[in-house]
N, C-alpha and C positions, 0 to 999 in steps of 0.2 A: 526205536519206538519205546515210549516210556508208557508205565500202568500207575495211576494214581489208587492207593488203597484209602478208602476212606473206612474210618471204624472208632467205634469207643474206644476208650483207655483200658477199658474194661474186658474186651475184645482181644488184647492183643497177642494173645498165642495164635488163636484162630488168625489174626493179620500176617501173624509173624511167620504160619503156616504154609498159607499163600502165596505170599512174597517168596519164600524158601523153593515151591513146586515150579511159578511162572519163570524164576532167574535160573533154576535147573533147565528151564526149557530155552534159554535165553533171550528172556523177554526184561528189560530192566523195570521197577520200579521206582515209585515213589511213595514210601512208608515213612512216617511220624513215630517217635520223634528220633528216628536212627540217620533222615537224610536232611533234618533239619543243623544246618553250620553255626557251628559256635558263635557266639556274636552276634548271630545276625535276628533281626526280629523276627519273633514265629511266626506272625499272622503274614507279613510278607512272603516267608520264606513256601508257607501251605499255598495262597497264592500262585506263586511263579511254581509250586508244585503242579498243581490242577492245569495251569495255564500253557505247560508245556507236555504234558501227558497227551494219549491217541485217546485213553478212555479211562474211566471210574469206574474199581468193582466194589461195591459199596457193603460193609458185611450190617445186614439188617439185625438189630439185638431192639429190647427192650433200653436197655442202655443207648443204645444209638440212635432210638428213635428220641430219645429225651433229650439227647447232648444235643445245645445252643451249637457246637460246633461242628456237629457231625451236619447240620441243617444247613452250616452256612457254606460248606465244603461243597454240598448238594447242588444250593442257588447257585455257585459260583459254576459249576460244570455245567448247569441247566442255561444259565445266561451265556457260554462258552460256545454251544451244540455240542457240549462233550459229549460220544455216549457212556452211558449208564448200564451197569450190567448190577443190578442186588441182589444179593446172595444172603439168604435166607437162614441163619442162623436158629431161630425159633420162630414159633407164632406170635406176632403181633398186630395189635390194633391199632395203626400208622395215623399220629396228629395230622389237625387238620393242615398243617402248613408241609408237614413230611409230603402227606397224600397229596396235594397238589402238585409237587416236582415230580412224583413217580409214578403217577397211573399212567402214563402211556408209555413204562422201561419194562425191558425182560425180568421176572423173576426166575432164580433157580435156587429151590430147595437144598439146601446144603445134605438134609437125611438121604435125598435120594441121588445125589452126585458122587457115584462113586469117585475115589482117587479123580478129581477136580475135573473128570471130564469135559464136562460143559462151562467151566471156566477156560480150559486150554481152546475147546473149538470156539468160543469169541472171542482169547485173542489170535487165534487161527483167523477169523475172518477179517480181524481187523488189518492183519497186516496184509493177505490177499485182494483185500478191500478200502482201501485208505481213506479213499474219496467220500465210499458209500456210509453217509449223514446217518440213514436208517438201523447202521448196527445196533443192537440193542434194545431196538423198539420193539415193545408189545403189538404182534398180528394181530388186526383190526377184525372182530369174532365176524362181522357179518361178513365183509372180505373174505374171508377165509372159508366160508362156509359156501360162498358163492364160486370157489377155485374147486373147491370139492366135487362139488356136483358137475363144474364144466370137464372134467377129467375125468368123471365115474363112468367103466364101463356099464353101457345099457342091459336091464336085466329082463328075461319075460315078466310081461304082467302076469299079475297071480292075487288072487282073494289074500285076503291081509285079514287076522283077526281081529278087528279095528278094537271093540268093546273090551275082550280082556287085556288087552296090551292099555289102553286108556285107565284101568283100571289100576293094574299093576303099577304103572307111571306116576298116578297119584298117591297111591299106596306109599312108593318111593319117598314121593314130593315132602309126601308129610312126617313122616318117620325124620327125613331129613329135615324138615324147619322143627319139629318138635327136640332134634338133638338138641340144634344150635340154642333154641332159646333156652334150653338148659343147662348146656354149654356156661350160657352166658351169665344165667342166671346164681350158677354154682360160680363163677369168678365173684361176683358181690359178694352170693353168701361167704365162702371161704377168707375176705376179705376181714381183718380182726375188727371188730367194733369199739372202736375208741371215741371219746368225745375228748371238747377241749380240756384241761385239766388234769385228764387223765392222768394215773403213776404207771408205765409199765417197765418193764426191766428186759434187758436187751444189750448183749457184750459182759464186755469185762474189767476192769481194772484193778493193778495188784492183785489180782488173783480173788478180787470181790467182784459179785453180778453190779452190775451200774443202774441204778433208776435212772428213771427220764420223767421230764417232766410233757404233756402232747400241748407245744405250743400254738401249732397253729395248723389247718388242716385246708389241702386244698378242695375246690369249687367240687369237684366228682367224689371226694372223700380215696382218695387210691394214695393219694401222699398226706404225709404228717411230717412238721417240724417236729424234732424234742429238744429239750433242753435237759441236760443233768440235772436231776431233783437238789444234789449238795454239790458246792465247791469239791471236785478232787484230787486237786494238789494247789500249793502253791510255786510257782514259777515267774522269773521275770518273764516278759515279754519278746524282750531281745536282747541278746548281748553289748555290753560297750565293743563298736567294731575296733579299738584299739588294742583290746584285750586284757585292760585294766581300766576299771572304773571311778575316772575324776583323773585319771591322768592320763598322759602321753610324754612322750620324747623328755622323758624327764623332769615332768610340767606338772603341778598339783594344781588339779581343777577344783578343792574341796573348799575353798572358801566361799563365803556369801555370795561374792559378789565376782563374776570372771568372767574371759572372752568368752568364755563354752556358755554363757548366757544369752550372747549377741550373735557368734560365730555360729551359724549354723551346720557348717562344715563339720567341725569342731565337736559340736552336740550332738553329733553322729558316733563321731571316732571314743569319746569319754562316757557316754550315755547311754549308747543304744540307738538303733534307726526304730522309728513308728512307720514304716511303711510295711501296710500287713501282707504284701505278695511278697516279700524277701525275709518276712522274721521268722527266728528263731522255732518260735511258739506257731506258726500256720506250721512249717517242717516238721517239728514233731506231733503236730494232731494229726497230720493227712498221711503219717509214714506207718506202715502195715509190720515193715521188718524190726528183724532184732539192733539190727546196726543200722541208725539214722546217717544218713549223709549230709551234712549241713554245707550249702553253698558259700556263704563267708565265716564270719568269725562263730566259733562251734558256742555253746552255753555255757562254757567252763562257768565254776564257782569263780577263780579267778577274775572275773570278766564283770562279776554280779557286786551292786553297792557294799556286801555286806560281804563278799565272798564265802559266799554261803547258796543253797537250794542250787548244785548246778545238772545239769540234767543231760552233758552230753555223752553220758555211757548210758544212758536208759534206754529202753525198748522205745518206737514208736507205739503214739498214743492205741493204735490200731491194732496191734501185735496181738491185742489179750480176745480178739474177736473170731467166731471162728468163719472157714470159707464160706459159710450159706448167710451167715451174718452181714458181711461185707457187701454181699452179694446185692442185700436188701439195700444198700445204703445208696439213695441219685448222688449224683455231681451236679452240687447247685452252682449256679454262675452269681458271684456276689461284688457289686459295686461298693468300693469302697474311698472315701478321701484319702486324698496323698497329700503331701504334705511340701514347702516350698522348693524343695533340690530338686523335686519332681518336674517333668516336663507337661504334664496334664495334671487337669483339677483331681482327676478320680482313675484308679487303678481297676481292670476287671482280674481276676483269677475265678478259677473253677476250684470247689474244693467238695470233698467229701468230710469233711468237718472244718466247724468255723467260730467265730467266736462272733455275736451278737454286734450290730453296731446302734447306733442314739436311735435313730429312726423305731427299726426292729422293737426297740422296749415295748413299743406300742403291745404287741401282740400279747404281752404278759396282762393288758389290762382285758383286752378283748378275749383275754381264754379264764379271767378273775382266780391268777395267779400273781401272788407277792412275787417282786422284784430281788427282795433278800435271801440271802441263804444262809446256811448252816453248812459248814466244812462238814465232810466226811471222817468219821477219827483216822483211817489209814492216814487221810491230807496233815492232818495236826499230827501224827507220829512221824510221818516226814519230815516235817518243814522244819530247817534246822537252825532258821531267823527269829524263832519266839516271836516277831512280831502279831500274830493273832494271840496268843496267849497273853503278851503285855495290856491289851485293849480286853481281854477276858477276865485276866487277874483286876487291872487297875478300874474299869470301868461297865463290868459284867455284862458286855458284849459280846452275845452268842455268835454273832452274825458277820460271814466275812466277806473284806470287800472284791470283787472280780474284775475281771480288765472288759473290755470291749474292742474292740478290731480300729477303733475310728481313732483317728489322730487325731491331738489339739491345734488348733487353727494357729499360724502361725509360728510353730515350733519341728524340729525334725526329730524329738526324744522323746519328747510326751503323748500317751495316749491319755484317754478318757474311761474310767471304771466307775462303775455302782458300788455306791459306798457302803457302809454298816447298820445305817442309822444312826451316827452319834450327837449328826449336826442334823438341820432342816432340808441341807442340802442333799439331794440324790444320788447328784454326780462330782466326783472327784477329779484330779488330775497329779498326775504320776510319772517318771522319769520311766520308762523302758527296761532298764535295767535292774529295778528295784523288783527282788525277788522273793518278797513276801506275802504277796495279794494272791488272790484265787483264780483258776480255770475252769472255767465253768461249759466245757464244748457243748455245740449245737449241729445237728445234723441233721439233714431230711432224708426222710424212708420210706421205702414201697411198700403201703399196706398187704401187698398181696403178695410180697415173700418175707416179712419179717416175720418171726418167729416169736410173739412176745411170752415172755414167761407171769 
């Protein structure tokens, strides 16, 4: 018998907990991303997870209630009759699409389970019970209040203080809806008050506090887009996957006019890939630790047009954040164009930072926030391409230019950045590789754990 653990990413000591007690007990699981096979695609692989599992223990978070993926891990068990057993992590106010799968499963508060009790005796029953559909299922209140009474032994009648017990009851009643609506009331207030525009400061970089710019704010006001107020760093985008830039196999791609124009194979291996679930620059904005792990070719300078700006000894972007910080930060699900090697028009990833794509500009208009920035001086003491400086010195251009997540149509090296303002034009386009333009990350945050300074 196998246990599907469904849970945030964010979750995952608490999953990794679980999985550790049920396989002590020997019970096997199936935990992300530790039983997910090399090569093989994820969403398939969570699939045939769920699809072979007896049951789902679902760790209930704030995070989990948010994650696109935790939701779809749900439907997929709910359409299965898998049962469902959720385990209660904290208080949450469960979406309206969560709330639908789960109001008729068992909860169990994790505060009050000791040493996983009441996780071990449902899979206790599941495996005494295999047949029985109903494990997991929430007792139906009036059912159960009608087994009570058939079972109660009969008491003598006796005068009942009807009036003060009615009394008391109400007294109860009220005390109890007066918490909640204050309760409730104190989660808005405590919520920071930001409008669009807003500058608040949140994290860290280089050992400087980071402004943000509040780009955009959702429908209930509990999340906020931010944008970096400056450019701070400059970075290519992605590595030339060859590991030297305009060349290979002994081949100089630096002329005008060459196959790495046509070849799109080619414009990968000399260039850099634009596809933004595998570059460079998504790796190190979503990576927390001191030593990033880069899936393919790392950012050496080497690797960069100018061999210069390379970033693969640098902390992750996230490193300078502390843990309540992090904490704050959703996992947005971001659609993005791919580009033609690609097998689909458009890539999803989940990230916890991201880089703006064409579409998105919009929101700089609707929060009446310029488009342009101004580097950070940390950015400008870094970058070791003078390229901002040349368009500073020659053409007294405060303003630098940034990348954007969206690849150029038709190409496998080029993405699409917001330029300077030197031309008319807003949007630029730029080889992957080329590591002297701006990062400008974008994140979305829980108003009601960030911490703004």
């Amino acid at each position: 018998m196998q246990i599907f653990i469904s849970h945030s990413s964010q979750n995952a000591e608490d999953a990794a907990r679980i999985c550790g007690i049920l396989e002590q007990n020997e019970t096997k699981c199936f935990i992300a991303p530790r039983d997910i096979r090399s090569g093989h695609p994820y969403a398939e692989e969570l699939i045939d997870g769920i699809d072979h599992s007896a049951a789902v223990i679902l760790l209930m978070s704030e995070d989990a209630n948010r994650s696109p993926h935790v939701l779809r891990e749900v439907e997929r068990a709910v359409s299965k009759s898998i049962p469902i057993l959720v385990y209660k992590l904290e208080e949450v106010e469960l979406s309206k699409s969560m709330e639908y799968f789960l109001m008729t499963h068992q909860w169990v508060s994790a505060q009050s389970d000791e040493n996983y009790v009441s996780v071990l005796r449902f899979v206790d029953d599941l495996k005494h019970n295999p047949a029985n559909k109903n494990i997991g299922q929430a007792a139906c209140p009036a059912t159960q209040r009608a087994s009570d009474e058939d079972t109660a032994i009969p008491q003598p009648l006796k005068k009942k203080p009807f009036l003060p017990i009615f009394i008391a009851l109400a007294t109860v009643c009220a005390v109890i809806g007066i918490f909640f609506v204050f309760k409730n009331n104190m989660c808005y207030l405590s919520t920071p008050a930001v409008s669009l525009g807003d500058t608040v400061t949140f994290g860290s970089y280089n050992g400087e506090p980071i402004e943000w710019r509040v780009l955009k704010l959702s429908e209930d006001n509990r999340q906020a887009v931010l944008i970096s107020a400056q450019v701070l760093t400059m970075k290519a985008y992605d590595a030339a996957e060859g590991g030297k830039y305009n060349w290979y196999d002994a081949t100089d791609y630096w002329s005008r006019e060459s196959a790495a124009d046509t070849d799109l194979s080619l414009q990968v291996l000399v260039r850099g890939n634009n596809i933004w679930s595998s570059s460079n620059i998504r790796t190190w904005l979503n990576c927390a630790d001191e030593v990033v792990n880069y899936a393919d070719q790392p950012p050496h300078a080497a690797a960069m047009a100018e061999r210069k700006n390379g970033y693969q000894n640098e902390a992750g972007f996230l490193h300078g954040f502390t843990a309540k910080e992090l904490s704050a930060i959703v996992e947005t699900e971001n659609i993005t164009k791919s580009n033609p090697l690609f097998d689909a028009d458009t890539v999803t990833t989940t990230d916890r930072v991201y880089l703006l794509s064409i579409d998105e500009l919009r929101w700089f208009d609707d929060a009446k926030i310029s488009k342009f920035a101004l580097p950070a001086e940390t950015a400008v003491e870094q970058d070791e391409s003078c390229w901002y400086l040349l368009d500073y010195n020659d053409f007294h251009i405060k303003e630098c230019s940034w990348w954007l997540r969206e690849p150029v149509e038709g190409t496998s090296s080029k993405c699409y950045l917001v330029g300077n303002g030197y031309t008319d034009e807003l949007l630029r386009q730029e080889n992957v590789g080329l590591e002297g333009f701006g990062i400008r990350p974008a994140m979305t945050v829980d108003l009601r754990k960030a911490d703004f300074h």
